[in-house]
C-alpha positions in Angstrom: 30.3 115.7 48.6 30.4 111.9 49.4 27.6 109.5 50.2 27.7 105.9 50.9 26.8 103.0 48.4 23.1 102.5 48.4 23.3 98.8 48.8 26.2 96.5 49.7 25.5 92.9 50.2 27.7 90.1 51.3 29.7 88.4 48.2 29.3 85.1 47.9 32.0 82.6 48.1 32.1 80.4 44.6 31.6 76.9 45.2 34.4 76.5 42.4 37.2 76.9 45.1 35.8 74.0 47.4 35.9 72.1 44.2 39.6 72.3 43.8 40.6 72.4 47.6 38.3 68.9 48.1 39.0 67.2 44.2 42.3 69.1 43.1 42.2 69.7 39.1 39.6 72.1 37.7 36.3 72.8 38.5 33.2 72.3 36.4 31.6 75.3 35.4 29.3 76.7 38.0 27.1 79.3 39.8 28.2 81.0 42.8 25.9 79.8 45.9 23.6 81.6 47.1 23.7 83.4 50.4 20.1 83.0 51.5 18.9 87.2 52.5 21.2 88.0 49.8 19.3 89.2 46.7 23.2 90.1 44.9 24.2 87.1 42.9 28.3 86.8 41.9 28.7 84.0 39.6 31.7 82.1 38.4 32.3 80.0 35.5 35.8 79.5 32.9 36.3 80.7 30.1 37.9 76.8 28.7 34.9 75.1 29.9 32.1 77.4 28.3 33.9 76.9 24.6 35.3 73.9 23.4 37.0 76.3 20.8 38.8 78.1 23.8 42.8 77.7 23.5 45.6 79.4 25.8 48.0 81.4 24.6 51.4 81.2 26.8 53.4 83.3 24.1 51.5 86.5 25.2 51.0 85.1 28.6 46.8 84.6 27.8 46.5 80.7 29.7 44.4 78.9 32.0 46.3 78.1 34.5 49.3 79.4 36.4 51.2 77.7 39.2 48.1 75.4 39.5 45.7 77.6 39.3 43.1 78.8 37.6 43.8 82.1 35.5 40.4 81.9 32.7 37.7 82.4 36.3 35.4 85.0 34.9 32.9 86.1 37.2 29.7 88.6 36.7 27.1 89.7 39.4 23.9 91.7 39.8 21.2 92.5 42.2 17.2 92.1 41.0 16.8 93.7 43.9 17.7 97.3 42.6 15.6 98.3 39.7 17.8 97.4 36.8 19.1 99.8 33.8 19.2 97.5 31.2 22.9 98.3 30.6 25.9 95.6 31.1 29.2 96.4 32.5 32.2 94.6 30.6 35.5 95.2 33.0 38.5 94.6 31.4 40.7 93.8 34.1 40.8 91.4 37.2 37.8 91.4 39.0 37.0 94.0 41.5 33.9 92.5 44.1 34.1 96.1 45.6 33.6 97.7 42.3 31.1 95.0 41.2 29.4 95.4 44.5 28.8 99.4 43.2 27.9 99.0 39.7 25.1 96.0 41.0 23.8 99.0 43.5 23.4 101.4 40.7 21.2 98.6 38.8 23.9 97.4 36.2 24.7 93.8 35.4 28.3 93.6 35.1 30.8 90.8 33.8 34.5 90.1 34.2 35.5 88.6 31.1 39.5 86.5 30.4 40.7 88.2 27.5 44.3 88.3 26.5 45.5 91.3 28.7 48.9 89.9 29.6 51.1 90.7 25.9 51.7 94.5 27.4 55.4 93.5 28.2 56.1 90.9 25.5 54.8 92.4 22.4 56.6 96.1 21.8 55.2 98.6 19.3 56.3 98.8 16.0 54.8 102.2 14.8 52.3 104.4 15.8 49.5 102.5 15.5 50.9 99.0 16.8 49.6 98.6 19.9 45.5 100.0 19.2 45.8 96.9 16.6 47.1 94.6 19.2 44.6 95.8 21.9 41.8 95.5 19.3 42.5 92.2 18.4 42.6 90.8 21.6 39.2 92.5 22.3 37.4 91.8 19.3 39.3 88.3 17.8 39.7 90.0 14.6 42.5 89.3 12.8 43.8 92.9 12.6 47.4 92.6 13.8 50.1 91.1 12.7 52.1 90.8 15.6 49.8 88.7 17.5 47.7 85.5 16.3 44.8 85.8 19.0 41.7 83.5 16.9 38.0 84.8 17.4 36.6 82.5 20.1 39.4 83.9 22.4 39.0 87.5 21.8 37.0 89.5 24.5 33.7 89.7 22.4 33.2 86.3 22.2 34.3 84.9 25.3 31.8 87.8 26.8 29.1 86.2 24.5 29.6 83.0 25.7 29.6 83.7 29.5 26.6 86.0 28.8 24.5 83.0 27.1 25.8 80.9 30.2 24.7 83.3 32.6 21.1 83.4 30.6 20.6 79.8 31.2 22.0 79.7 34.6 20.4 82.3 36.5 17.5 83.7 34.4 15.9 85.8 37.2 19.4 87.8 36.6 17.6 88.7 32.8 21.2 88.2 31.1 19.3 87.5 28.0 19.0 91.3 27.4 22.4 91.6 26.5 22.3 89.1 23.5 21.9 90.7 19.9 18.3 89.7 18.7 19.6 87.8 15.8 22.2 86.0 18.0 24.7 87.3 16.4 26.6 88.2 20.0 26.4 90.8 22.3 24.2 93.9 21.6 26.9 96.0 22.6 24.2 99.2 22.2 23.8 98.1 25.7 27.2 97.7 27.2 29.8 100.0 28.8 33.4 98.5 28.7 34.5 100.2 30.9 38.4 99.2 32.5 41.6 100.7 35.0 44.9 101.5 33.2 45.6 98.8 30.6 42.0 98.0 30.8 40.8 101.0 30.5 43.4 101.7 27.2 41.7 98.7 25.7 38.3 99.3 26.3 38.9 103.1 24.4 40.2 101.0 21.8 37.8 98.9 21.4 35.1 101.0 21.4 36.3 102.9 18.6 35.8 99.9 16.6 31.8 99.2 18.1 29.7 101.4 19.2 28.7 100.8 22.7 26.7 102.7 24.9 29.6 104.5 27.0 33.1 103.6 28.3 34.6 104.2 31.8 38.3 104.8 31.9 40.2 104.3 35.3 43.7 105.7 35.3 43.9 105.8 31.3 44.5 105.7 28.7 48.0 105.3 28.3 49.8 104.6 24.9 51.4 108.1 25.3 53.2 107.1 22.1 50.5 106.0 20.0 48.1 108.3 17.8 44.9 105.7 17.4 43.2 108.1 20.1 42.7 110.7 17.4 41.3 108.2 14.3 37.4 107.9 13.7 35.6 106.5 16.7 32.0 104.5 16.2 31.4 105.6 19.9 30.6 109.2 20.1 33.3 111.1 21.8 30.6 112.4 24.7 30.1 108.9 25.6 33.5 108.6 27.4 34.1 109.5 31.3 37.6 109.6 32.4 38.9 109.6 36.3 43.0 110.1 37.1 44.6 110.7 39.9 47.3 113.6 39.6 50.1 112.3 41.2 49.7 108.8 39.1 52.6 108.3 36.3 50.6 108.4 33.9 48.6 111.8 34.7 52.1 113.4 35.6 53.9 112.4 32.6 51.0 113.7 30.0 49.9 110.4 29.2 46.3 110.6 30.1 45.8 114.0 29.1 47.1 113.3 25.7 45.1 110.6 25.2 41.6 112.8 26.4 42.6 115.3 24.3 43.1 112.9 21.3 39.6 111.2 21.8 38.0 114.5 21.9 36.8 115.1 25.4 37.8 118.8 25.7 34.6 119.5 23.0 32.6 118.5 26.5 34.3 120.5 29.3 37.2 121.2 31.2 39.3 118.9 33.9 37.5 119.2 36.8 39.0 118.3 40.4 36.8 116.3 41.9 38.1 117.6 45.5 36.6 120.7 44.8 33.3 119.9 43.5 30.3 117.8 43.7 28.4 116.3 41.0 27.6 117.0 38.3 31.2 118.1 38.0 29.8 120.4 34.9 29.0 117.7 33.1 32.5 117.1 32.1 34.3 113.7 30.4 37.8 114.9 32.4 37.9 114.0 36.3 41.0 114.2 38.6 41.7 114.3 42.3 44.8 115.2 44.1 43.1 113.5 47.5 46.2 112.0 49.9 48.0 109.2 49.3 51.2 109.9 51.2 53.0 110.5 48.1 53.0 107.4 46.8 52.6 107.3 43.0 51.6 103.7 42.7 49.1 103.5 45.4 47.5 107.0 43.2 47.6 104.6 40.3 45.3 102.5 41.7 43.3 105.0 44.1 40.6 105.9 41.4 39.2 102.2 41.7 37.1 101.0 44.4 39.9 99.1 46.5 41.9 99.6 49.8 44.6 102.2 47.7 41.3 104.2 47.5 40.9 107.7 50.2 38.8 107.7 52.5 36.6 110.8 53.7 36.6 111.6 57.4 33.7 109.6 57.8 35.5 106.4 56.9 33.5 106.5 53.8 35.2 105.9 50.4 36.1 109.2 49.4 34.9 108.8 45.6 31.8 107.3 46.0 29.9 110.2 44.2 32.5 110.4 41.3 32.1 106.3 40.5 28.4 106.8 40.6 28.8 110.0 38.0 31.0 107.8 35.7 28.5 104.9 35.5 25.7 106.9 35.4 25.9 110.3 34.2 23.2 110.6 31.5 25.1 110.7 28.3 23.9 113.5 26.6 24.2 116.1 29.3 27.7 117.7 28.4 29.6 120.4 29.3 30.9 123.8 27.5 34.0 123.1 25.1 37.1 124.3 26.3 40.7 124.8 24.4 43.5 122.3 24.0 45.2 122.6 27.2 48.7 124.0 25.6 50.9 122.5 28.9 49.9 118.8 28.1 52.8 117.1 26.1 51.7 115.5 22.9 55.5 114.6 21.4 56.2 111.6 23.1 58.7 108.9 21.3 57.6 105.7 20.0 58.6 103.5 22.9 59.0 106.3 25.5 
């Protein structure tokens, strides 16, 4: 069931950090050096630096700096070694080298945007719909909420647009340009999977209800168990979302996740499939879980479906779910499986707030 990562090269350290061990303050905006047999790139540059227009936000805990340090470092990597897909990866949440290091071996470009991610605890739901407006505001800078003020240069679209065109000009053998709508209008998103783990992975459903993209990759989500956007009109088509939980994660156990699969649509494409007991193409599902060991710990099953040291391994030391990121990322969209029923023991009543 489980292969190894075609190609994994060494990640470069950003020259960005010398900058502020050696100077102290911030660093100027720049590329990631180069290790010299390395044909990977990972490149760094932030967010307040690559617009002028670019403001913090402490009141929903969106800054640029914490403690001292730098909180707006976005990075994005790729390797022109690996023939290339022509498809972007936008990851909503921190960055993730050993995830990066994947998507670059499958031949996707992928970027690590600083969008306002941190309101979760400060800005509580008001009805049903409350937080798909807040999470669709701070990923599009529309002003669709009104219990947020998040402006368009700092929304996730246009921060993305702006690294993007930074990335064009700074590494052009990397072919960023591809990504940039035609009229320049921003991204062409018909390229792009947002794609995200828990929070991230709620926002990036969210969002792509609003823009069609080309697929979106959902980590341990969604959650907003007590919300009901899942169900409205989505400009992505349902089959072009891949889901991945763990079973004994919070979320999965308390009928968050399901819900929320349910609500988007992905039972018209095939049951849940346990990816312990299958190999690819999982029957060309949109619904993956695992129930591999993690001593019981909840948390660490939270984060076990990323690429990360919370992650199983197979007996072979190999990263036990190496086949089932590659299926997420790549599985052709229009291959899709048999609809199944509602599954009648997944909880859809959940409170407001609950």
């Amino acid at each position: 069931m489980t292969c190894p990562c075609d190609r994994v090269h060494p990640v470069v350290v950003p020259l960005a950090c010398c900058w502020i061990a050696l100077m102290g303050g911030s660093p100027p905006t720049v590329a990631a050096a180069d290790d010299a047999a390395a044909t990977r790139r990972v490149l760094t540059a932030r967010a307040g630096t690559l617009d002028d227009r670019a403001r913090p936000h402490p009141e929903i805990n969106f800054v640029f700096e914490k403690d001292g340090k730098p909180q707006d470092v976005q990075h994005a990597s790729v390797d022109t070694a690996v023939p290339p897909r022509g498809r972007l990866v936008v990851w909503l949440m921190g960055y993730n080298d050993a995830l990066f290091q994947r998507l670059n071996a499958y031949g996707l470009h992928a970027v690590q945007p600083h969008y306002a991610n941190g309101w979760f605890a400060v800005v509580k739901p008001t009805d049903r719909l409350a937080r798909g407006l807040v999470r669709l505001e701070a990923a599009s800078g529309r002003d669709v909420s009104p219990q947020v003020d998040i402006p368009f240069p700092d929304g996730m679209a246009e921060r993305t647009r702006r690294f993007v065109e930074w990335l064009a000009q700074e590494h052009p053998e990397g072919k960023w340009s591809q990504f940039l709508a035609a009229d320049g209008s921003g991204i062409d998103w018909s390229k792009v999977c947002v794609a995200g783990a828990s929070h991230g992975a709620t926002t990036a459903a969210r969002f792509a209800q609003d823009v069609k993209v080309d697929r979106v990759v959902m980590l341990c989500g969604p959650r907003d168990q007590d919300q009901d956007w899942q169900a409205q009109e989505s400009a992505t088509p349902a089959e072009r979302f891949f889901g991945f939980s763990h079973v004994l994660d919070g979320g999965w156990s308390g009928d968050h996740y399901c819900r929320s699969w349910e609500l988007l649509g992905l039972a018209r494409f095939g049951p849940i499939v346990d990816v312990d007991a299958a190999a690819p193409p999982y029957s060309n599902t949109r619904r993956l879980v695992s129930a591999a060991d993690v001593g019981g710990d909840a948390n660490r099953a939270h984060g076990a479906v990323t690429p990360g040291r919370a992650s199983p391994q197979s007996p072979d030391g190999t990263p036990r779910y190496e086949p089932v990121w590659r299926y997420l990322f790549t599985h052709p969209v229009d291959a899709v499986g048999a609809e199944v029923p509602r599954d009648p023991d997944c909880r859809q009543d959940h409170p407001l707030g609950g």
